[in-house]
C-alpha positions in Angstrom: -53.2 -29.7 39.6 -52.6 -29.8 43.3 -54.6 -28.0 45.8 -53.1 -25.0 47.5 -53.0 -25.5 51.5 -54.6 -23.2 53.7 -51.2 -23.5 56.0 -52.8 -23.4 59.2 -51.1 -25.5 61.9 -53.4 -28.1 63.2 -54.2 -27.4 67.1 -52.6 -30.2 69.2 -56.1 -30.8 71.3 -59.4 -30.6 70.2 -62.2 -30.4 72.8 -64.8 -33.4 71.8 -68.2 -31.5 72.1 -70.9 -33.3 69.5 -70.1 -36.8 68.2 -71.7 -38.4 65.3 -72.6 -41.8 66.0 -73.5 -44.3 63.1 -73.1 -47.8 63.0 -74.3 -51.0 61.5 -72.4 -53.4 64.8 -74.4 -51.8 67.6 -71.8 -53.8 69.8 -70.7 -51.1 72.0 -72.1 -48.6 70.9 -74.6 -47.8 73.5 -72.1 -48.2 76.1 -69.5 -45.4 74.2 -72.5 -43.3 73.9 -73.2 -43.2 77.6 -69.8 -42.4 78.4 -70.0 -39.2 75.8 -73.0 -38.2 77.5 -71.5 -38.2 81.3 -68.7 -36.2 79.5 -71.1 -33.8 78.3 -70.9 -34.7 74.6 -73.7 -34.0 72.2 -75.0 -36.6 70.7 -76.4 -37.0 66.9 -77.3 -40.2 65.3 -78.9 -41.9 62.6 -82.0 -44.8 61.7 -81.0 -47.9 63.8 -78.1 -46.4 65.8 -80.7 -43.8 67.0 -83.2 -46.3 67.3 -80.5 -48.1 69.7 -79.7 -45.1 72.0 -82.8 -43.4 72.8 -84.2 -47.0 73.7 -81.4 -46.6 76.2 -82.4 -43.8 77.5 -79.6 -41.3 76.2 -80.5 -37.9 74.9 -80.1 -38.4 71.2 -80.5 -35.4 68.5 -81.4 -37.4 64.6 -79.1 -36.2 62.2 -82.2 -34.7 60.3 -82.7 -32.2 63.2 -79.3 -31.4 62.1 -79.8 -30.9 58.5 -83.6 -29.7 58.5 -83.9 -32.4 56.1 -85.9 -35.8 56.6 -84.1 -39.2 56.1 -85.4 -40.2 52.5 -85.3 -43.3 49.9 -85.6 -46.0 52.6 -82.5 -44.2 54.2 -80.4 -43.9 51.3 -79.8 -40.6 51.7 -80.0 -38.9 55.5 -76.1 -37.6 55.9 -75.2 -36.7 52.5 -76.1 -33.0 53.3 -73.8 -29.7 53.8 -75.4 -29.6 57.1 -73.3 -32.6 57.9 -69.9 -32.0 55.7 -70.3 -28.9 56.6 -69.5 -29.5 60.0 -66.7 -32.3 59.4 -64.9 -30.8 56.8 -64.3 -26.9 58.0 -61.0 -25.7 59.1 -62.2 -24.2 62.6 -59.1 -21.6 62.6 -60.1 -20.1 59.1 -61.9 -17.0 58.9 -63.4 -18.1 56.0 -64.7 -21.4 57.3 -66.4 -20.0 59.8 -67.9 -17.0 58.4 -69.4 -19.7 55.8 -70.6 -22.0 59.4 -72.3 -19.4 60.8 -73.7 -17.9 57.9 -75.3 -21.2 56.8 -76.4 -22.8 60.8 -73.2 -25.4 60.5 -72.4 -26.8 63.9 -68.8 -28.5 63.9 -68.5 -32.1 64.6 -65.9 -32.9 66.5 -66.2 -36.9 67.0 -67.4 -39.1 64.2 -67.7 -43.4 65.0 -68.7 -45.3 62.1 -68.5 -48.6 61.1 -70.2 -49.5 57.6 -72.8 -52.1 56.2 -71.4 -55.5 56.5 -70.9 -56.0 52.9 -68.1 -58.5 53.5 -70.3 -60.5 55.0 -73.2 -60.6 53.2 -70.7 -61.2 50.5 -69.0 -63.9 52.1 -72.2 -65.8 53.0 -73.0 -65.8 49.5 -75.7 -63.1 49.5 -77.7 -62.2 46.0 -77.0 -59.2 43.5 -79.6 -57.1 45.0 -78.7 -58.1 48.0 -75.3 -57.7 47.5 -75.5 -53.9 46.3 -78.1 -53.5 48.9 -75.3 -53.5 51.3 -73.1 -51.2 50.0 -72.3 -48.1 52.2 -71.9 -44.7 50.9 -72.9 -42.2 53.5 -71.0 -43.6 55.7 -67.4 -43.9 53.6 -68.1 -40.6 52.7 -68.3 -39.3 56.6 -65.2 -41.5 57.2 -63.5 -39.9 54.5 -64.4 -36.6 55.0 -63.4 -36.7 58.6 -60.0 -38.3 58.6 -59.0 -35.7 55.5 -60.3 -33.0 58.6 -58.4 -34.9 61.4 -56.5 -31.9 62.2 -60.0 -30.8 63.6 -61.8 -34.1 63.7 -61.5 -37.4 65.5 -62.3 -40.8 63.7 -63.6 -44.2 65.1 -64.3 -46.9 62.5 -63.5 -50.0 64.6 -65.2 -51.0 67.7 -62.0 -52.3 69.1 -60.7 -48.7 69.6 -64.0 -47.4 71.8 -62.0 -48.4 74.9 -58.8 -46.8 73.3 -60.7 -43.5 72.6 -62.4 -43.2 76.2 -59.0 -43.7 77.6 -57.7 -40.7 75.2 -60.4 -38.1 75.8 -60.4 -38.8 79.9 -60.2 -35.1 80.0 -62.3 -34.3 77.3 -59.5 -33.7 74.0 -57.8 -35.8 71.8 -54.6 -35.3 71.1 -53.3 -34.5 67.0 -51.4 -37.8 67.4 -53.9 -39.9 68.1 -56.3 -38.0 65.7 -53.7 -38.5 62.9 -53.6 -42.4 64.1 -57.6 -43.0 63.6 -57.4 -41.3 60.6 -54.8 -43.6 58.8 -56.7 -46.7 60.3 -59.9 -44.7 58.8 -58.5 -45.1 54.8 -57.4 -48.1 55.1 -60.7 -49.3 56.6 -62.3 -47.7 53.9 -59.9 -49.0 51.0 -60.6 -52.2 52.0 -64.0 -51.8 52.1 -63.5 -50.7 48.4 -61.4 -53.3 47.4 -64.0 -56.0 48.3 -66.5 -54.3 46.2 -64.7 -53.9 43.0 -63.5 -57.8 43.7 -66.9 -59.1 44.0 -68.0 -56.6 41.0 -65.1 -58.2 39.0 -66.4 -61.8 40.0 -70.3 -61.2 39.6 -69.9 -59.8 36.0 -66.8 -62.9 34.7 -63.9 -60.2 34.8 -61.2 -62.3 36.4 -59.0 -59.4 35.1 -59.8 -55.8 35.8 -58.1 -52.6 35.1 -57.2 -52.1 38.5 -57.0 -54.9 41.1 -56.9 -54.6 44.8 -56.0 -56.7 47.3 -57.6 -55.8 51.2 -57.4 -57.1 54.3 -57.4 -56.8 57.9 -54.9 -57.9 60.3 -55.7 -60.8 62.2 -52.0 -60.8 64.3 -48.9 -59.2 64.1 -46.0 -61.6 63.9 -42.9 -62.1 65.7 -41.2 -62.0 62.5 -41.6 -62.9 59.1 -39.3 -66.0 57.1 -36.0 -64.9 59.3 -35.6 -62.8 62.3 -35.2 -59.8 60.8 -38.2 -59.6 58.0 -41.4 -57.9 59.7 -44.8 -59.8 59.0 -48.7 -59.6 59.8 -51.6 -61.9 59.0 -54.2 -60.8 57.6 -57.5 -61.8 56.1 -59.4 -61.0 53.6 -62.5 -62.8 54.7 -63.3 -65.1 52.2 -65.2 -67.9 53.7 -62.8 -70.9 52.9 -61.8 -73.7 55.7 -58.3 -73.3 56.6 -56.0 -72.0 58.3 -57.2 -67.8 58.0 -60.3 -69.4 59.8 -59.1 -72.2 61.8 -59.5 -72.1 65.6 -55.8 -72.2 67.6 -56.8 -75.2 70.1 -53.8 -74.9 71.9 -49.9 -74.0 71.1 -48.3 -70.6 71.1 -48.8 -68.2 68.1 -48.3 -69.6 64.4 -44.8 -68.0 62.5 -45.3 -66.7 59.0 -43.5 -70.2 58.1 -46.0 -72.1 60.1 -49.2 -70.2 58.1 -47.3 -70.6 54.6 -46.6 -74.6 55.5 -50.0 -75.5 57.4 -52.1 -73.6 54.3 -50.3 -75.6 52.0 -50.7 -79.2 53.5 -54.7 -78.8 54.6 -55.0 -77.6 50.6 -53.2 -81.0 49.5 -55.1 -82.8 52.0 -58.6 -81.4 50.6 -58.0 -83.3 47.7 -59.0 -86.6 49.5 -62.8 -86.9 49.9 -62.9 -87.9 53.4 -65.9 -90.0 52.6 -64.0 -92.1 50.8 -61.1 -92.4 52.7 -59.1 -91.0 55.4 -55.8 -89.1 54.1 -52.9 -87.7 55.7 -50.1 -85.4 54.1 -47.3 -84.2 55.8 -45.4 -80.6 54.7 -42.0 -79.2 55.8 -41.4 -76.5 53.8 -44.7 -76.1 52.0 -43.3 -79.2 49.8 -45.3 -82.8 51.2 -42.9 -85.3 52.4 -45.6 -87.6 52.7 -49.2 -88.1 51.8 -51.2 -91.7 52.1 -54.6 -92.8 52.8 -55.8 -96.1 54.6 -58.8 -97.5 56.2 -58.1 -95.5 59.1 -56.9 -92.4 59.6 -53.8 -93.7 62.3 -52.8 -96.0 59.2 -53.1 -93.2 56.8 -50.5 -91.1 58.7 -48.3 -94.0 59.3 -48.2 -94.9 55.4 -47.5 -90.9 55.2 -44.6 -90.7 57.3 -43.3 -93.8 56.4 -42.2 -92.2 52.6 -40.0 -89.7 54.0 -40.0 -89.9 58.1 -36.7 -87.9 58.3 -37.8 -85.0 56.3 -40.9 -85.1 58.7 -39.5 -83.9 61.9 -40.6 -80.4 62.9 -43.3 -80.8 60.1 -46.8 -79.9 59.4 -49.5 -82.7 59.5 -52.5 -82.1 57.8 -55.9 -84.8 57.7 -59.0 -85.0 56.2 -61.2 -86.6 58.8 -61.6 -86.0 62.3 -58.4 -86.4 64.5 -58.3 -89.2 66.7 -57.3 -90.9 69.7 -55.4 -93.4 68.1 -53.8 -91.4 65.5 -53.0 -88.6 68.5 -51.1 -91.4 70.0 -49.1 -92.0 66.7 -48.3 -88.4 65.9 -46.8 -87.2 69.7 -44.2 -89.5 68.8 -42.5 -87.4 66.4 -41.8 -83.6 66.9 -44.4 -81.9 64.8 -45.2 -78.4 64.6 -48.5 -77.9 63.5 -51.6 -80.4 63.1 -54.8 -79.1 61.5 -57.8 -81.2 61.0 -61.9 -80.7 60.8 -62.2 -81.2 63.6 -60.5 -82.6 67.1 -62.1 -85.4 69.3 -61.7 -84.8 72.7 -59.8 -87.7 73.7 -57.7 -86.4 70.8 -57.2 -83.1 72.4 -56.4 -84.9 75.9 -53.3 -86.5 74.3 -52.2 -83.5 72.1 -52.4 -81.3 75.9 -49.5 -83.5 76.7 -47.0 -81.8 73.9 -47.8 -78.2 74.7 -46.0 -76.5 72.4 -47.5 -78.6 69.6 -50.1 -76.2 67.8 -53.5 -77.5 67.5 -55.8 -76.4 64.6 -59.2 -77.0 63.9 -60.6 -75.2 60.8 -64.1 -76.8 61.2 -64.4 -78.3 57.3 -62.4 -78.9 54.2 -61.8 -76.4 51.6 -63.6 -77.7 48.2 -60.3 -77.8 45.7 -62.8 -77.2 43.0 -63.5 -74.0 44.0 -62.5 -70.8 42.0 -60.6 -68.1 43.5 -57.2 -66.0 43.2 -54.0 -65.9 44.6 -51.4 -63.3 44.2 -47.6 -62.9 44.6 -45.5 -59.4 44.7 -42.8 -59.0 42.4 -40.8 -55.6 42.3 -42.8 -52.7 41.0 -46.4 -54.5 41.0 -48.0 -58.2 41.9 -49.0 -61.6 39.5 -52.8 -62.5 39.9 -54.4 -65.5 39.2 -57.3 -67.9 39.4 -56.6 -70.9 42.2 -55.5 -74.3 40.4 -58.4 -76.1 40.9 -58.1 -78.5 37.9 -58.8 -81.5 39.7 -57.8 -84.8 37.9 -61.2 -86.7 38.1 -62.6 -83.8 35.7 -59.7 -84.8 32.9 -60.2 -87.0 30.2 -57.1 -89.1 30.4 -55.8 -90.3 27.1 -53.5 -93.4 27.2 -50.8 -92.9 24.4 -48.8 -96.2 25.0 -49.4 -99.6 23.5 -50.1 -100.3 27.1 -53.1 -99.6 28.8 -52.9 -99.4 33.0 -54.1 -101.2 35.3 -57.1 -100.6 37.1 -54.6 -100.4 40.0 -52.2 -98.9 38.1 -54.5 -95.9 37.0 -55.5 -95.6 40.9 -51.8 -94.8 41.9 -51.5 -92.7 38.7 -54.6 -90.5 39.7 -53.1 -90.6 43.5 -49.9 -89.3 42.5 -51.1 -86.3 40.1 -53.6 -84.9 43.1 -50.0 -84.7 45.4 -47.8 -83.8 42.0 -50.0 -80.6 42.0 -49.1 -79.6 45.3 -44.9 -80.1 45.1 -43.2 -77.3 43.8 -41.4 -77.7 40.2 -40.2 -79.8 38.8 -41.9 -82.0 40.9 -41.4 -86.2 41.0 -44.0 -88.5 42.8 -44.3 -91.9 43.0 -47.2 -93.8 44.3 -48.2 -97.1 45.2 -51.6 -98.4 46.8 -52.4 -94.8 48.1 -49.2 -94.1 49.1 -46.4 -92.1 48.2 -43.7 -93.6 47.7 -41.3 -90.9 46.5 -41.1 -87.3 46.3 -38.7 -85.4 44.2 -39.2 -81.0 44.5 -37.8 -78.2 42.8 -35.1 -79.1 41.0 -34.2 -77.2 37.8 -33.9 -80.4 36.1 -37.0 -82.7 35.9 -34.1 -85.8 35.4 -32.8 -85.1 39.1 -36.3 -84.7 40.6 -36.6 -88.4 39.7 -33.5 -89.1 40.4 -34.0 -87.4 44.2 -37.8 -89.0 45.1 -35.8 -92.6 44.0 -33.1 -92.2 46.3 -35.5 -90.9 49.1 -37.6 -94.2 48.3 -34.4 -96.2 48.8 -33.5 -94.9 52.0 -37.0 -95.2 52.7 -37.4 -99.2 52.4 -34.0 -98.9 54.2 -35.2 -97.2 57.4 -38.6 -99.7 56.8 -36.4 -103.2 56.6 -37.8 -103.7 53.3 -36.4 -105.6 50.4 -37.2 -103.3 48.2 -38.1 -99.5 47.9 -42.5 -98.8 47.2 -40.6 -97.3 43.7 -40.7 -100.7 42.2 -44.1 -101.6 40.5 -45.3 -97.7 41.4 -47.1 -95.1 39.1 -45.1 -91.6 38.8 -46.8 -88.3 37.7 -44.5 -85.4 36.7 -47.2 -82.0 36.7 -45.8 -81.0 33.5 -44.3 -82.2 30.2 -41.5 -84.2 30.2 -39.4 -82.9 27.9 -37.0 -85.8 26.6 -37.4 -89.1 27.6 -34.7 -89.0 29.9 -37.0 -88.1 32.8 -39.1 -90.7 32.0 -35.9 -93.8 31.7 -35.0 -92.2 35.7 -38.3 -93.1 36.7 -38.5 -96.7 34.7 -34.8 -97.5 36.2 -36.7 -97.0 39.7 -39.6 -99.4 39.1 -42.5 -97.2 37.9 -44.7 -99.1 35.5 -46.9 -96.4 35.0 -46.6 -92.9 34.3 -48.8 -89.7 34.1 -48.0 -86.6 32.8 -49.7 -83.2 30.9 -48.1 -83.9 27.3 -47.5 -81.7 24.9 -43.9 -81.6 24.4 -42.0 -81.5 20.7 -40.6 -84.6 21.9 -43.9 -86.9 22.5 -43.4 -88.9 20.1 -39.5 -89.9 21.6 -41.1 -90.3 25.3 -43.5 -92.6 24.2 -41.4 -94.5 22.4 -39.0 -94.6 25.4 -42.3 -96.1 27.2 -43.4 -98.8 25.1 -40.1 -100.2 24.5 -40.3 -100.5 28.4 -43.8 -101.6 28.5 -44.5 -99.0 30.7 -48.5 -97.4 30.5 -48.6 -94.0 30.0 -51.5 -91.6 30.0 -51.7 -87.9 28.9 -54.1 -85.2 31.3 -53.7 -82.2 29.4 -53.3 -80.7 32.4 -49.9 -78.7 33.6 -49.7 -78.0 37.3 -46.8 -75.9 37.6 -46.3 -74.4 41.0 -43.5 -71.9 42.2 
């Protein structure tokens, strides 16, 4: 059942006269608090944050002067106290209200700036259970919450961003109900994410990849020009999760990322990841979060040459993605295409001399690769609610392969096989890839038919060894991987008519039996993962 309202319009300005200071970033805060004070503002704080502003000097009341009640349980519990609700959550204009403050020694609060314990962070960083819990804030969601409901009467701070913002608004002492009404939105959705990251890391420390309810926070890291076309609004945001990429990579140089940019860039330093860098440097290159090219090589310059070489048409305006530090020499290779976006470990500096020269060329570094074995979620919107699931990190070093031909591949053979899986997983279905020597020599990408995804990463081969002056396309003599069944062995004759001699592929379809068939009249090896890797 609803609750009635009391139907008294809020008062446009509200006089700030005692703020309620309490915060876990001290960054700023002693500096907002002298400002209050030279406006006359009583000030009332807490443990550290009073600790923080009477060593500076300020005149500081503890909030258990305000509730005649001592801080207790190690701090626990100091502002969960009517003395302190009392005087956020009263409606100043009711009688009532204020028969009940004065009757009971409630002083209003007019200005409350909270920011809560760093739970993100401690989560983030991998912090223990105790630890963990340790650092979950109640008093202080329950101030924010209890103030923004009361932001007819009350202002609310919970970022340190908006300090300068609020000295700006109360330059003559009031905030106005806009601006009250504008802290207090940004005040629930502070705290909802704030929520949402304990009930996720809940749902992860006790194995329930699945909860009743799941919630997805985050906080905006930009606002975008726009989101996939001109006229769709976007934002960034994060959700803090402590994963190399692009969320946490640092802009070098270039103007601000498009939502395109993020979606491709994520995609190709994810495909990338899959090549251990200590084995080899790798390269893949993205336009339109499918890889139109993906190699490794002795050296990093080769391994992006080998890359662009599968598909250097589809590469223009694309995203390059490596494994190991970016070069000079591969710098030199790359400003000689139009590329969008490069994002690497990390940049050398006579790397970042030669990149200066294409200006517009963004420049990330996200300072490690993200591990693909590690678990996680992902989510998508679909009308009326979102999909959840754990990250793909099936990785095909973990899979017990099981040939299922009469012949058995190579040791090379099994190489490219293993090389084109890893990229397989990344192309959207159906997905085609052929590989050769650490190279990809084809790609075909979400077609509805599996048969013309072969069919299109052949002809791209062709045109390929075309553009290369070579006899013939890196198709013939290659390994394909298809990241799910094939389901007739038609798929499979597309690839044999373009030279694969290998093949690798999940299984599992009614029609095994006809595909293998297909492949040992052919004298093709082919080897079953187990595996799917569809991706849409």
């Amino acid at each position: 059942m609803a609750v009635a309202s009391k139907k008294i319009p809020a008062p446009d300005e509200v006089r700030i006269q005692t703020a309620l200071l309490s915060v876990s970033d001290k960054a700023g805060i002693v500096e907002l608090a002298r400002a209050l004070d030279e406006k006359g503002v009583r000030l009332v704080s807490t443990g550290g944050t009073h600790k923080a502003l009477a060593a500076a000097g300020l005149p500081v009341m503890d909030v258990s002067e305000l509730t005649g009640f001592p801080e207790v349980m190690d701090g626990r519990v100091k502002t969960l106290h009517p003395g302190v609700h009392g005087g956020l959550l009263a409606i100043r204009d009711d009688a009532d209200h204020k028969a009940a403050m004065d009757e009971h020694g409630i002083a209003a609060i007019d200005l409350v700036v909270i920011n809560l314990y760093p739970f993100e962070e401690v989560r983030a960083q991998g912090g223990d259970y105790p630890t963990t819990v340790e650092n979950i804030d109640i008093g202080g969601p329950a101030m924010i919450r209890a103030s923004a409901k009361n932001h007819a009467y009350v202002t609310i701070v919970t970022d340190p961003a908006d300090y300068s913002v609020l000295l700006d608004e109360i330059a003559n002492g009031t905030t106005r109900y806009a601006f009250r009404q504008k802290m207090a939105a940004k005040a629930y959705a502070r705290t909802a994410a704030y929520d949402a990251a304990i009930s996720n890391w809940f749902a992860e420390a006790l194995d329930t990849p699945m909860p009743r309810h799941r919630v997805i926070g985050g906080v905006l890291k930009e606002e975008m020009r726009y989101g996939e076309n001109p006229h769709q609004k976007a934002g960034f945001y994060v959700t803090g999760e402590n994963r190399p990429g692009v969320a946490t990579a640092a802009l070098l140089q270039g103007k601000q990322l498009s939502y395109n940019n993020i979606n491709d860039t994520d995609a190709a330093f994810e495909l990338v990841a899959e090549f251990l860098p200590e084995k080899a440097p790798a390269c893949a290159i993205i336009k339109h979060a499918n890889p139109c090219g993906v190699a490794t090589a002795p050296s990093l310059a080769e391994a992006y040459r080998r890359a662009l070489a599968c598909d250097s048409t589809s590469a223009f305006g694309g995203i390059i993605a490596l494994n190991q530090e970016l070069d000079a020499e591969t710098a030199e290779e790359i400003v000689k295409l139009f590329t969008e976006v490069i994002i690497a470990p990390s940049i050398s500096d006579e790397a970042k001399a030669i990149i200066a020269k294409k200006p517009n060329l963004r420049l990330l570094a996200a300072g490690g690769l993200p591990d693909p074995r590690t678990p996680g979620l992902t989510a998508k919107t679909v009308a009326g609610g979102f999909l959840v699931q754990t990250r793909d990190n099936g990785m095909v070093e973990d899979l017990e392969l099981k040939v299922v031909t009469k012949r058995a591949p190579s040791a090379q053979e099994l190489e490219d096989m293993k090389f084109a899986f890893k990229v397989a997983k990344h192309v959207k279905s159906n997905a085609v890839v052929y590989a050769k020597d650490g190279q990809t020599a084809g790609i075909g990408a979400g077609q509805m038919s599996r048969v013309d995804s072969a069919r299109i990463a052949a002809i791209k081969a062709e045109e390929a060894a075309k553009s290369l002056g070579l006899a013939a396309p890196l198709t013939r003599g290659s390994a394909v991987a298809s990241e799910a069944f094939l389901p007739f062995a038609d798929g499979l004759l597309s690839a044999i008519a373009a030279g694969a001699t290998a093949v690798i592929q999940p299984g599992g379809s009614m029609r095994d039996d006809e595909v293998i068939a297909a492949a040992n009249e052919h004298n093709v090896a082919m080897v079953f993962t187990g595996m799917r890797h569809f991706r849409h």
